[in-house]
N, C-alpha and C positions, 0 to 999 in steps of 0.2 A: 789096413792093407798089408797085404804078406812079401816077401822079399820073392815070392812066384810071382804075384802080380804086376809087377817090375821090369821081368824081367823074361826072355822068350828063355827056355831050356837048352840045354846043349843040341839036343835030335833039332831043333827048330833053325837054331840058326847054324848046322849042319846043312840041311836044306837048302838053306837063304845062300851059303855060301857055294853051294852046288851051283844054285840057278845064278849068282853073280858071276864065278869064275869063267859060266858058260857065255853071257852076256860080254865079258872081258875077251875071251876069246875071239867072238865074232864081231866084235866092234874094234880089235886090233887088226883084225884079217882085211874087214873094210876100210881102216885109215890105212894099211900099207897097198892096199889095190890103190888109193885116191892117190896117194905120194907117187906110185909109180905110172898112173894117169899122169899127172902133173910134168912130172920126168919126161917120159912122153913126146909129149907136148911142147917142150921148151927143146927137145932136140929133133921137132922134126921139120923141115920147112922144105919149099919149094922154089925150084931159082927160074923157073920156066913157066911160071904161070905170071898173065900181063899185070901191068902196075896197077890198073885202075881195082880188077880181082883180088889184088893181091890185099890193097886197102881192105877191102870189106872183110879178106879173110883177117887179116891181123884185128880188125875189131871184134869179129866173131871170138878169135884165139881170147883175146884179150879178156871179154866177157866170159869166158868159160873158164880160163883161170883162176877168174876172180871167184866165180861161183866156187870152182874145187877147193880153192884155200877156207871160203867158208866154213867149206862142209870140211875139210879136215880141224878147221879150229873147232866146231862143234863135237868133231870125234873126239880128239882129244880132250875136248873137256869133258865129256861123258865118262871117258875111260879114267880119267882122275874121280869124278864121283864113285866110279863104281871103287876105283883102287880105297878111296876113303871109305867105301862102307865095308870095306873087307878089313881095315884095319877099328874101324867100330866094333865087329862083329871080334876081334881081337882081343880088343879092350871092356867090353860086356858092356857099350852102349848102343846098341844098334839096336834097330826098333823101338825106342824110347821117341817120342816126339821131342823135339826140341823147343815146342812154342804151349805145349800143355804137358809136357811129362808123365804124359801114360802112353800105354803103349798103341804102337801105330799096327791095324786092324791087319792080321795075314796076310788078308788076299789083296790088299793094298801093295805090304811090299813084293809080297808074288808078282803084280803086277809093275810096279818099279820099284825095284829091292833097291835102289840107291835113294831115295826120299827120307828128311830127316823130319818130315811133316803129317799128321793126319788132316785128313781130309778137314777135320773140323778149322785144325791150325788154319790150313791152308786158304779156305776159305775168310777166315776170320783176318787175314794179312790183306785180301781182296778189296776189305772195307774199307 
């Protein structure tokens, strides 16, 4: 096996890092809409609506917070994968499988450029 088979070319993971950066941008745009959902939220209330209303809005509030911090912990952890395959793609291991050590199929990471897995890995960690 050849030190190409190893390894994606520079034009390749040029690309990879196009279609990350642009992924990093839109998934930073959508955790600072959620942060400032959240913000929001914790500064807006009402003094005039009756006590018993009030109850159900504050469990509604409540539940919707909760769901938002979800989804912002899930952004951010996204945006740390994607920042770790950019710094992969630094150090010339990106697109290498981690669990078979060949390389993970284009259109695989085309489709989630932060995966340190091929499909086969993946499947085979399922068992």
């Amino acid at each position: 096996m050849t030190e190409e088979n190893l390894r994606y070319s520079r034009e390749d993971l040029a690309e990879f890092d196009k279609i990350i950066q642009e992924k990093l941008t839109a998934a930073r745009k959508e955790l600072s809409f959620i942060k400032e959902t959240l913000t929001r939220n914790n500064e807006s209330g009402t003094d005039t609506t009756a006590a018993s209303l009030k109850v159900l809005e504050d469990g509604a509030e409540t539940a919707e917070k909760e769901s938002l911090n979800q989804l912002a912990s899930r952004q951010m952890k996204f945006i740390q994968q994607l920042e770790n395959a950019q710094l992969r793609i630094k150090n010339g291991t990106y697109g290498v499988c981690i669990g078979t050590g060949k390389l993970i199929p284009k259109e695989r990471l085309r489709a989630v450029p932060h995966t340190q897995h091929s499909i086969e890995a993946k499947m085979a960690r399922r068992d």
